[in-house]
Biopython code that builds the backbone (N, CA, C, O; Angstrom):
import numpy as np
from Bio.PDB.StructureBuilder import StructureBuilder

atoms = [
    (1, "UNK", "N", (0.803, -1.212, 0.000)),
    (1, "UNK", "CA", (0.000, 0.000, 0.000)),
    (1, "UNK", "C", (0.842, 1.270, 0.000)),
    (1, "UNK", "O", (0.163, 2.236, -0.348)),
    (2, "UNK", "N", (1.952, 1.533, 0.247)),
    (2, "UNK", "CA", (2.910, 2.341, 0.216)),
    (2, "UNK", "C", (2.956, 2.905, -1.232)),
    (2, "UNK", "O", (2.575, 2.432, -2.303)),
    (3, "UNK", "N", (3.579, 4.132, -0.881)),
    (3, "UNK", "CA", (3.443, 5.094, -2.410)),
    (3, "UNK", "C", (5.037, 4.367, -2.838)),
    (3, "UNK", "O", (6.055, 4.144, -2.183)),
    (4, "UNK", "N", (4.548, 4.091, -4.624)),
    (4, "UNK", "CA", (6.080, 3.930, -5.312)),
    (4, "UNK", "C", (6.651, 5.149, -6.002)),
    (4, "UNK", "O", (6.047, 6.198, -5.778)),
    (5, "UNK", "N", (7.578, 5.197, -6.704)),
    (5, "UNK", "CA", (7.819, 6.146, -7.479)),
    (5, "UNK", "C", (7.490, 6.331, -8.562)),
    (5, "UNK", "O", (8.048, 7.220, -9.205)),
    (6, "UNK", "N", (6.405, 5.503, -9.170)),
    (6, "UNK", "CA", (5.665, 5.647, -10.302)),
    (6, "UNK", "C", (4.164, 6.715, -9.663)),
    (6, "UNK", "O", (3.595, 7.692, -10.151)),
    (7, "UNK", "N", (3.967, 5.980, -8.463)),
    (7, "UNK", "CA", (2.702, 7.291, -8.376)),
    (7, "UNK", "C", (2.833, 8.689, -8.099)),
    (7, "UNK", "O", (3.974, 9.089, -7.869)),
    (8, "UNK", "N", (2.187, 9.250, -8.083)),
    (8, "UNK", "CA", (1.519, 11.175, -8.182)),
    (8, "UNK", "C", (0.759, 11.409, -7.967)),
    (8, "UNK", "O", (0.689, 12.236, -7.057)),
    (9, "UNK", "N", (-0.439, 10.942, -8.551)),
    (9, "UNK", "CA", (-1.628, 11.528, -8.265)),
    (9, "UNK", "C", (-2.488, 10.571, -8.012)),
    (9, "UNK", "O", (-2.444, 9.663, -8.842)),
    (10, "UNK", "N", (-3.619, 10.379, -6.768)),
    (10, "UNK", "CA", (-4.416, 9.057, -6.353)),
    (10, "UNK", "C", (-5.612, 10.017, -6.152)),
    (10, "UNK", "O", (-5.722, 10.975, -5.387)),
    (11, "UNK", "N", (-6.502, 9.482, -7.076)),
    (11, "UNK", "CA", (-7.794, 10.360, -6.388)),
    (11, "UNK", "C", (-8.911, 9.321, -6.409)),
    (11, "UNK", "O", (-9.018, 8.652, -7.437)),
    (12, "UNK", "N", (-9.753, 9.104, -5.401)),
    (12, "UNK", "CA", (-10.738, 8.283, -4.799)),
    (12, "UNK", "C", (-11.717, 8.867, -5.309)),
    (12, "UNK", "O", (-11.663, 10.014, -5.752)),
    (13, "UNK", "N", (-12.805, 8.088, -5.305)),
    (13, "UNK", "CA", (-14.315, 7.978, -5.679)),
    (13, "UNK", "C", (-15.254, 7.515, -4.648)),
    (13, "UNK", "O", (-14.835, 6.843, -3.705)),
    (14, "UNK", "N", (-16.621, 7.858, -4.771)),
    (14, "UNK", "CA", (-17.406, 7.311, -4.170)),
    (14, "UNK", "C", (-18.218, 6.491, -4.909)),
    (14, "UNK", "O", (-18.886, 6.993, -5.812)),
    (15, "UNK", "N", (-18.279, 5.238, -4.668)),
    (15, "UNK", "CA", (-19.266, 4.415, -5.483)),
    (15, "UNK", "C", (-20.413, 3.571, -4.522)),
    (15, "UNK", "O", (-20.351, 3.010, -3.429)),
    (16, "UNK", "N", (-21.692, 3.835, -5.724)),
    (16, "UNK", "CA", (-22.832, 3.298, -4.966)),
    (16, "UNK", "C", (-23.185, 1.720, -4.909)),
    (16, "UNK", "O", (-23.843, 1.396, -5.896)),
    (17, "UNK", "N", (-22.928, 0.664, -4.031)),
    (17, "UNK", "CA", (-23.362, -0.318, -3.494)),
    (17, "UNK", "C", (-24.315, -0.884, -3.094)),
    (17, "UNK", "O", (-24.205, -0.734, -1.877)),
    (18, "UNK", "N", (-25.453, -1.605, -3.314)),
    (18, "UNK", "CA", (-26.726, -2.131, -2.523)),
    (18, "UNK", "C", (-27.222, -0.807, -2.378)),
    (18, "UNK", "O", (-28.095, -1.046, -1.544)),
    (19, "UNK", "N", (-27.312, 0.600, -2.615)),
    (19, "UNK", "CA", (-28.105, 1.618, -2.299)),
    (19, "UNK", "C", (-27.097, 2.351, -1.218)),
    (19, "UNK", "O", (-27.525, 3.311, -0.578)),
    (20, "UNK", "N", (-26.057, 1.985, -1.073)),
    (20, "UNK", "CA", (-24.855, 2.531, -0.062)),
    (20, "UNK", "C", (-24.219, 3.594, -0.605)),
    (20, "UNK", "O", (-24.540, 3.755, -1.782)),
    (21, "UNK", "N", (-23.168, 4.654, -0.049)),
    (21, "UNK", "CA", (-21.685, 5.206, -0.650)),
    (21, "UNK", "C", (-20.691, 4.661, -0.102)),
    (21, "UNK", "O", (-20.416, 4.881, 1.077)),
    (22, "UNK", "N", (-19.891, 3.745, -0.978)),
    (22, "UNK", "CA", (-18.606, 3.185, 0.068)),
    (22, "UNK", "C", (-17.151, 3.624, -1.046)),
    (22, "UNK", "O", (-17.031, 3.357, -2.242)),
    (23, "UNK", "N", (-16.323, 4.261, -0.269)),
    (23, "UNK", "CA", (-15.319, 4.726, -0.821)),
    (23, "UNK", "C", (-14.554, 3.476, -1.321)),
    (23, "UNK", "O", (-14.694, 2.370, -0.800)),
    (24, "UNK", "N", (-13.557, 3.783, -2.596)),
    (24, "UNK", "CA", (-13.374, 2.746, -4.080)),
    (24, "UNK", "C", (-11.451, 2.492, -3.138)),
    (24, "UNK", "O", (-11.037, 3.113, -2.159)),
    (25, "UNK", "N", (-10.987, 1.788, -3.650)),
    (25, "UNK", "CA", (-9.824, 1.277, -3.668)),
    (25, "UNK", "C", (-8.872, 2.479, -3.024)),
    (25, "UNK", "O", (-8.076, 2.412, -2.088)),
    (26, "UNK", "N", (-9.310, 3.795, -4.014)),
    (26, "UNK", "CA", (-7.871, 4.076, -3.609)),
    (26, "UNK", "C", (-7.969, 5.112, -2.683)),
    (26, "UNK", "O", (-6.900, 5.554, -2.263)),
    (27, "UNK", "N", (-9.691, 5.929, -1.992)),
    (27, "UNK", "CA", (-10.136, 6.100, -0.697)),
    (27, "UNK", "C", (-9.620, 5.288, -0.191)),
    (27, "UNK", "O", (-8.771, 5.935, 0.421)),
    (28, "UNK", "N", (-9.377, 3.846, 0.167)),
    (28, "UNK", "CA", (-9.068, 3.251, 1.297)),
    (28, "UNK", "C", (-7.417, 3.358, 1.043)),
    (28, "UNK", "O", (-6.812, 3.799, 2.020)),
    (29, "UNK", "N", (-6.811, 3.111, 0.187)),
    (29, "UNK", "CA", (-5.430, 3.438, 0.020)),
    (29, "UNK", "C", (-4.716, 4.834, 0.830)),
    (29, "UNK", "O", (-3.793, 4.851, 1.644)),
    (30, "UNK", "N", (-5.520, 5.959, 0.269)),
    (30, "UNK", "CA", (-5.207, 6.740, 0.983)),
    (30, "UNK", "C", (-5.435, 7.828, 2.396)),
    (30, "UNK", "O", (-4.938, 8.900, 2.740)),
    (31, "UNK", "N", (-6.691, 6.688, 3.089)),
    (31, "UNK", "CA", (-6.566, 6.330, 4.062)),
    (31, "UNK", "C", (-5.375, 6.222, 5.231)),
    (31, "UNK", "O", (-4.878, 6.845, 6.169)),
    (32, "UNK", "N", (-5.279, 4.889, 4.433)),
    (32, "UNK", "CA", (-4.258, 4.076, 4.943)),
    (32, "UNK", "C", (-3.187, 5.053, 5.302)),
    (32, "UNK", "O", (-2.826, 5.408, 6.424)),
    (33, "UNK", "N", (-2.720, 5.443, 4.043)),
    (33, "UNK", "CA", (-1.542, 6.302, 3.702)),
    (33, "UNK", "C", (-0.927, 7.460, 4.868)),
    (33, "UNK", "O", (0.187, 7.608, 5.371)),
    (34, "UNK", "N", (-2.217, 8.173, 5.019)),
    (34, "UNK", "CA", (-2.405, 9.447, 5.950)),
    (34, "UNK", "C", (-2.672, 8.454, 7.089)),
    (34, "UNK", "O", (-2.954, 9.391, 7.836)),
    (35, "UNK", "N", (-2.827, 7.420, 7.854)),
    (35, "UNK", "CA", (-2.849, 6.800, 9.105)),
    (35, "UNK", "C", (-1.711, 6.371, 9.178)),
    (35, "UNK", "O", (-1.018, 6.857, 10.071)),
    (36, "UNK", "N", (-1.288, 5.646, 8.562)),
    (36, "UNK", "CA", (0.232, 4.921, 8.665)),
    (36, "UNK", "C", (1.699, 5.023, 8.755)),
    (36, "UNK", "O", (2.700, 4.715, 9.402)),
    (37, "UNK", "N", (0.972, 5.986, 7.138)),
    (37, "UNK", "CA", (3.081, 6.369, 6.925)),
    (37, "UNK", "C", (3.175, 7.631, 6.845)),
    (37, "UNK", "O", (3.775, 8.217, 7.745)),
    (38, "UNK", "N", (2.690, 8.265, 5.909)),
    (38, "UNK", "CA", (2.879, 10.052, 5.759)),
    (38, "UNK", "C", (2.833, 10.576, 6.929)),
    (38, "UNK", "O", (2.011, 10.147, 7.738)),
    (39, "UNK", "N", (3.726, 11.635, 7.271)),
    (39, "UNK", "CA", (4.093, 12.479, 8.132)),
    (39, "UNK", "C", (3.821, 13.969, 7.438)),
    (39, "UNK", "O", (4.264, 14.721, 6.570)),
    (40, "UNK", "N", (2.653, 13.842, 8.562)),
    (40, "UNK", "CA", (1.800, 15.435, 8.695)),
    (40, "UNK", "C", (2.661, 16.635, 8.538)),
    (40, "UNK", "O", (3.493, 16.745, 9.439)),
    (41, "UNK", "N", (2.680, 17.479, 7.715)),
    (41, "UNK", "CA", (3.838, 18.593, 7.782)),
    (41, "UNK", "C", (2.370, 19.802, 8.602)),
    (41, "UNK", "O", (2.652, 20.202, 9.731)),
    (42, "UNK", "N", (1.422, 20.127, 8.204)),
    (42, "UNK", "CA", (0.980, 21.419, 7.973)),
    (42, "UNK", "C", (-0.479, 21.005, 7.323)),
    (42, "UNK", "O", (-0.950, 19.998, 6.795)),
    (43, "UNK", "N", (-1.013, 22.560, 7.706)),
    (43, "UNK", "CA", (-1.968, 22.259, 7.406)),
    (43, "UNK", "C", (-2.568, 23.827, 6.399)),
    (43, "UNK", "O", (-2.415, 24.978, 6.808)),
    (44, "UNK", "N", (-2.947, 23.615, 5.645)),
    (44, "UNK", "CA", (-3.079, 25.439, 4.751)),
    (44, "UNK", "C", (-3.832, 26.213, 5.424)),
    (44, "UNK", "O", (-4.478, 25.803, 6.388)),
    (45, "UNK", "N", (-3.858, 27.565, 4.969)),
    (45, "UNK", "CA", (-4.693, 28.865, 5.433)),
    (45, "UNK", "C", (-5.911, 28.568, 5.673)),
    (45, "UNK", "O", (-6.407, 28.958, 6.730)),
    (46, "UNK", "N", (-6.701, 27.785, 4.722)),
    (46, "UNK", "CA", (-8.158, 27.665, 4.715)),
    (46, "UNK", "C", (-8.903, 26.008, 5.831)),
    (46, "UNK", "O", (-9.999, 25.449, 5.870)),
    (47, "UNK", "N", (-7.873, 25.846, 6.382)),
    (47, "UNK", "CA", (-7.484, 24.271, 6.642)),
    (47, "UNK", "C", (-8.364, 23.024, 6.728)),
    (47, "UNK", "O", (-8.776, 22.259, 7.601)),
    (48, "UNK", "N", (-8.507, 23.274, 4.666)),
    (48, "UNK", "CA", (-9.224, 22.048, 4.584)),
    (48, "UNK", "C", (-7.486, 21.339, 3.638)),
    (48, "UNK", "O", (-7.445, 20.112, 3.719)),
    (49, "UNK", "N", (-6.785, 21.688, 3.203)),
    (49, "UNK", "CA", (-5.844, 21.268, 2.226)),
    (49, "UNK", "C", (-4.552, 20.877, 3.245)),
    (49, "UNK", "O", (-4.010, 21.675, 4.010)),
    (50, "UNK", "N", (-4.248, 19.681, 3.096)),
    (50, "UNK", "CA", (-3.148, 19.019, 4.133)),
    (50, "UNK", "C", (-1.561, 18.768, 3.498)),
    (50, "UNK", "O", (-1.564, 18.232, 2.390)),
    (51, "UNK", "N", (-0.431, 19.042, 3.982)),
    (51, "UNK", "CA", (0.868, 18.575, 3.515)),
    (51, "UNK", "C", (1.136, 17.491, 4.211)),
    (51, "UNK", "O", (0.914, 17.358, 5.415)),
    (52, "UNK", "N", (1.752, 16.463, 3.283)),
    (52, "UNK", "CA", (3.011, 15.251, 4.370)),
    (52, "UNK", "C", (4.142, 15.418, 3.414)),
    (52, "UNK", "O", (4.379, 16.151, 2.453)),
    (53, "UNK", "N", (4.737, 14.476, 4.035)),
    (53, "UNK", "CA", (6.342, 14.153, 3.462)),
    (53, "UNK", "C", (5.888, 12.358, 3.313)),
    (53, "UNK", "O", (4.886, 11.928, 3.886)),
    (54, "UNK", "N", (6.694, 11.561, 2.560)),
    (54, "UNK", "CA", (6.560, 10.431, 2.418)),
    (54, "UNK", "C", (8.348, 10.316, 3.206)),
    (54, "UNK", "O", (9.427, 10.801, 2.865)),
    (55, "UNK", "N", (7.872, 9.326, 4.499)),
    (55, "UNK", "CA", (9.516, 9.508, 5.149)),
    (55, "UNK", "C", (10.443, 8.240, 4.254)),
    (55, "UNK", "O", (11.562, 7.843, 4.576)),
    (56, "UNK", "N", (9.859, 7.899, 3.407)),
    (56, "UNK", "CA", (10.813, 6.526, 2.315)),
    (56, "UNK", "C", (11.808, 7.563, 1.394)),
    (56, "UNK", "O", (13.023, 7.387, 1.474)),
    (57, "UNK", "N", (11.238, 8.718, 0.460)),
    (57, "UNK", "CA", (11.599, 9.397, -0.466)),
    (57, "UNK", "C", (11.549, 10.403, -0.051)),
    (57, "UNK", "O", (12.093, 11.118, -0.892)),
    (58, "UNK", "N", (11.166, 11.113, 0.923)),
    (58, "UNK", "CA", (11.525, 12.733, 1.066)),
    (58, "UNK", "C", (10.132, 13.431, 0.411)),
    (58, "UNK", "O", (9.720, 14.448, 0.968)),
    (59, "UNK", "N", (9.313, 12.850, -0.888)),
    (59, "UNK", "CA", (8.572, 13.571, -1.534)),
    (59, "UNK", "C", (7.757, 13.867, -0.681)),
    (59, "UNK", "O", (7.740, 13.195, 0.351)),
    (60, "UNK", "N", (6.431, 15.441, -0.925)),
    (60, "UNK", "CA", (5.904, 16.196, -0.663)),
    (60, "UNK", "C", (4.626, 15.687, -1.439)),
    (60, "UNK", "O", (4.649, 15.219, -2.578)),
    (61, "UNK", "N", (3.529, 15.850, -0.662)),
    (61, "UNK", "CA", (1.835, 14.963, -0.621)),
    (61, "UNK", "C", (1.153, 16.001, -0.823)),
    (61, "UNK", "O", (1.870, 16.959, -0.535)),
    (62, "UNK", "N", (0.206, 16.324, -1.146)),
    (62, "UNK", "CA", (-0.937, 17.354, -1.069)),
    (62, "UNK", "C", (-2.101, 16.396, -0.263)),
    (62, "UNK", "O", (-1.836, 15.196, -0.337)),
    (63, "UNK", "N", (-3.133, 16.667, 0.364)),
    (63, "UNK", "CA", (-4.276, 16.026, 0.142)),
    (63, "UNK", "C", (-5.317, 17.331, 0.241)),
    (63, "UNK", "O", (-5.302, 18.275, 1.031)),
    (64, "UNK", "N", (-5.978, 17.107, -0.561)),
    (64, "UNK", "CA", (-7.324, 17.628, -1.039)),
    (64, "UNK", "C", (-8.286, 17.390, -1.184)),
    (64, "UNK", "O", (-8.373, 16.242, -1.621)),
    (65, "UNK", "N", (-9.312, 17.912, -1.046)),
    (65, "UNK", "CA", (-10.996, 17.727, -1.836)),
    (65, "UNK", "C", (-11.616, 18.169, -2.710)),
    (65, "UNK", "O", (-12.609, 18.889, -2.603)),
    (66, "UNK", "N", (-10.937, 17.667, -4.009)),
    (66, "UNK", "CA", (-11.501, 18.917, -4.967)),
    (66, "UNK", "C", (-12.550, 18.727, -5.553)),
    (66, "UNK", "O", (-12.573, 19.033, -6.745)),
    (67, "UNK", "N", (-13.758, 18.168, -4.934)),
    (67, "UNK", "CA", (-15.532, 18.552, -5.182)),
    (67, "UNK", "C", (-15.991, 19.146, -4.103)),
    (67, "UNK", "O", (-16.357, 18.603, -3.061)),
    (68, "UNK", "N", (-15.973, 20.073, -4.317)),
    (68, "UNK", "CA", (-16.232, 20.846, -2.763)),
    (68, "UNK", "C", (-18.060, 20.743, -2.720)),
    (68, "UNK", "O", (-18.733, 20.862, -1.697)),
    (69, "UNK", "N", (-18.431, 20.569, -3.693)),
    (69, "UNK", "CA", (-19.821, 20.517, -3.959)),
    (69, "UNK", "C", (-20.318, 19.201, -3.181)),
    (69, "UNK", "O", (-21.518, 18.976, -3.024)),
    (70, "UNK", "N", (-19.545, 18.551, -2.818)),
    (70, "UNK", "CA", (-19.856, 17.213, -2.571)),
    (70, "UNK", "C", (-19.932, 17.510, -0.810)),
    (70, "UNK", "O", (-19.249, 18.402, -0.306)),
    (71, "UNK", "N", (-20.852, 16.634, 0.008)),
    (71, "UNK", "CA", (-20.856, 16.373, 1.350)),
    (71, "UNK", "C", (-19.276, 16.157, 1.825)),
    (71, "UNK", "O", (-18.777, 15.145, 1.335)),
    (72, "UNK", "N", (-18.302, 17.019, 2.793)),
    (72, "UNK", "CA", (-17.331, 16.898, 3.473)),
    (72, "UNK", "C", (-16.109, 17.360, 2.144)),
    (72, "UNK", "O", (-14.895, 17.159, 2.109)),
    (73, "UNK", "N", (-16.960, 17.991, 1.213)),
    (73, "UNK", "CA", (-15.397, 17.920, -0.006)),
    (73, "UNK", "C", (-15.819, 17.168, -0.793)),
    (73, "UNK", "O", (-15.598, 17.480, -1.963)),
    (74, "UNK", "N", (-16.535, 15.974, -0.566)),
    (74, "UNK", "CA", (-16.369, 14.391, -1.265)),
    (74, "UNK", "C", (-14.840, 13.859, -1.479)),
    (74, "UNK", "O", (-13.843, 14.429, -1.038)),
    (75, "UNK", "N", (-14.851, 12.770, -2.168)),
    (75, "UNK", "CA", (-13.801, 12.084, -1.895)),
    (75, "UNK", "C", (-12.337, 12.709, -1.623)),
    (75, "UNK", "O", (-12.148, 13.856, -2.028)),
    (76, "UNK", "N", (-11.177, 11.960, -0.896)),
    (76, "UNK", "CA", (-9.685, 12.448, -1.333)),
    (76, "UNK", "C", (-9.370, 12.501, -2.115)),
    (76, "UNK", "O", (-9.948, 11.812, -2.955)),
    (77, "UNK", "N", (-8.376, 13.207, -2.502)),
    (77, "UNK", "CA", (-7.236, 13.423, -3.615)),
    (77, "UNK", "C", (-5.750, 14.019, -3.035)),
    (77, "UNK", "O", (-5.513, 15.122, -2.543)),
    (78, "UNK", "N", (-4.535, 12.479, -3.366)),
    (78, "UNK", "CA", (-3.597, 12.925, -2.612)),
    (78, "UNK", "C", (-2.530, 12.987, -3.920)),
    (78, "UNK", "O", (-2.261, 12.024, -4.639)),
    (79, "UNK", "N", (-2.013, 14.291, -4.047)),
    (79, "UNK", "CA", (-1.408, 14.444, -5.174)),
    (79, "UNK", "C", (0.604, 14.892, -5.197)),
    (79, "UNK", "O", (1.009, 16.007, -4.867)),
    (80, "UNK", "N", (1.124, 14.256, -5.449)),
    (80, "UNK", "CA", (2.600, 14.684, -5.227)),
    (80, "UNK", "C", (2.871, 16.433, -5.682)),
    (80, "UNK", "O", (2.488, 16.930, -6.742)),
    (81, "UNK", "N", (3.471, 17.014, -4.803)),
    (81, "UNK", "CA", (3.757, 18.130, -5.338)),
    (81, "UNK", "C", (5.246, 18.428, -5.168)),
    (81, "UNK", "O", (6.023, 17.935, -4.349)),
    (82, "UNK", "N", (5.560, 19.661, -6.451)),
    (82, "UNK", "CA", (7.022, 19.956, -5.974)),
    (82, "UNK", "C", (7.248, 21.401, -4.430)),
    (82, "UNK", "O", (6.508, 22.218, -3.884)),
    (83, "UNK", "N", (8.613, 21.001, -4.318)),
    (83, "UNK", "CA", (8.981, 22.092, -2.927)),
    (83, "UNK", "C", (8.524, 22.996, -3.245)),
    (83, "UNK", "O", (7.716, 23.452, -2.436)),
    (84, "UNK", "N", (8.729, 23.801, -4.556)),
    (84, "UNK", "CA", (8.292, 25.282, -4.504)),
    (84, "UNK", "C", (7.153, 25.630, -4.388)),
    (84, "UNK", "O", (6.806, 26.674, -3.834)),
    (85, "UNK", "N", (6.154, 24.523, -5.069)),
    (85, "UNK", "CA", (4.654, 25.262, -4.727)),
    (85, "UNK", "C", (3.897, 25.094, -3.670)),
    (85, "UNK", "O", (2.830, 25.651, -3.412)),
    (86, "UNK", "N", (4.879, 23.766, -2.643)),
    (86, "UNK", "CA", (4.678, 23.439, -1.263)),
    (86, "UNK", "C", (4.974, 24.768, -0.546)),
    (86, "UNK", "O", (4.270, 25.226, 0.353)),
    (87, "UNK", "N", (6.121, 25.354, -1.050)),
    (87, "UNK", "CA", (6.644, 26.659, 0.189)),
    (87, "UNK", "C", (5.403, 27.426, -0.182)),
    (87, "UNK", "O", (4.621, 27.695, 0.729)),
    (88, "UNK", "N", (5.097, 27.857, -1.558)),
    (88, "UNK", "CA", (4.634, 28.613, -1.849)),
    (88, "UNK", "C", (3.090, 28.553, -1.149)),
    (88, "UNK", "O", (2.552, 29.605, -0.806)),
    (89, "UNK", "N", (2.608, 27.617, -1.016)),
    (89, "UNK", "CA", (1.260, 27.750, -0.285)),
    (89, "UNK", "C", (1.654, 27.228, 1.207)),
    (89, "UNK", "O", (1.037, 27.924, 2.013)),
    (90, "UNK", "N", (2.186, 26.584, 1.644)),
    (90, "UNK", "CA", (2.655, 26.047, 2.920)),
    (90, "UNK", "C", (3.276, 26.996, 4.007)),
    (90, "UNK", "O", (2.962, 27.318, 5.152)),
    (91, "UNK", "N", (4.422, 27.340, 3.036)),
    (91, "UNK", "CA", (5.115, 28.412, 3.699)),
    (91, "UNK", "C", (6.293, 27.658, 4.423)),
    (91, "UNK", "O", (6.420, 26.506, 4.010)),
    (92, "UNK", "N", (7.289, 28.073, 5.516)),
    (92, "UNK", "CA", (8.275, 27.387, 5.805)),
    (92, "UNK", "C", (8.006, 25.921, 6.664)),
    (92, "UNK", "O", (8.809, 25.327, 7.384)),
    (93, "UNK", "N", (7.146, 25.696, 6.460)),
    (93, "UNK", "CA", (6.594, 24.362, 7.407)),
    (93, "UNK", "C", (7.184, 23.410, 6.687)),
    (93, "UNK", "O", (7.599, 22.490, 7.390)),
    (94, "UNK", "N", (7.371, 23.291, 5.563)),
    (94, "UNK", "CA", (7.658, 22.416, 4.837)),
    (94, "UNK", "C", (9.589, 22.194, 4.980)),
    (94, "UNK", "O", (10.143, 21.439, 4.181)),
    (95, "UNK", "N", (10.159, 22.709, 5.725)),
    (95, "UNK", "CA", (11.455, 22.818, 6.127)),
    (95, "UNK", "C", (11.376, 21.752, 7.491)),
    (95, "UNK", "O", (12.479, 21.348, 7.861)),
    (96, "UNK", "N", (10.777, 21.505, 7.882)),
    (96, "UNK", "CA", (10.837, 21.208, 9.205)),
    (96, "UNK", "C", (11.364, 19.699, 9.001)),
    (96, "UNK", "O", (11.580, 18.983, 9.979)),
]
sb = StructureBuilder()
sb.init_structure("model")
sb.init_model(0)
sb.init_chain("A")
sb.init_seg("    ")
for serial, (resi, resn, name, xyz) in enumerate(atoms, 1):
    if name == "N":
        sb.init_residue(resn, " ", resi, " ")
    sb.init_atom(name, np.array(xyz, "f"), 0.0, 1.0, " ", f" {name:<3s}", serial, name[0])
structure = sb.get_structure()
């Protein structure tokens, strides 16, 4: 379940079941991800948008909700980003 260096961008779905919403594969992936391994850097101005670090590779995580239309955001979206646009919205947290 760990991020490789082929991934970047993981964005989850909600799919309907027996009349249910149960989040798809990679909701539970990145889950996991943000419970397990990623290390929380920060959190943005508006603080729905989250930073980690992946402590294997050093790389920089976004997580997001980008259906805001949706109940809670609707699903995750955890997307690799580079340092600069981490500082740039993060600010020096991302040094730590």
């Amino acid at each position: 379940m760990k991020l490789t260096p082929l991934d970047t961008d993981l964005i989850g779905a909600w799919l309907m079941k027996k009349g249910a919403v149960t989040a798809d594969r990679a909701c539970r992936r990145i889950d996991w991800l943000i419970a397990n391994h990623l290390v929380q850097l920060g959190v943005d101005a508006s603080g729905w948008d989250e930073l980690y670090r992946d402590p294997d590779d050093g790389r920089l995580w976004e997580l997001t909700w980008p259906q805001s239309e949706m109940h809670g955001g609707g699903p995750p979206r955890l997307t690799c980003v580079a340092v600069d646009a981490a500082r740039a919205k993060y600010g020096a947290i991302i040094d730590t």
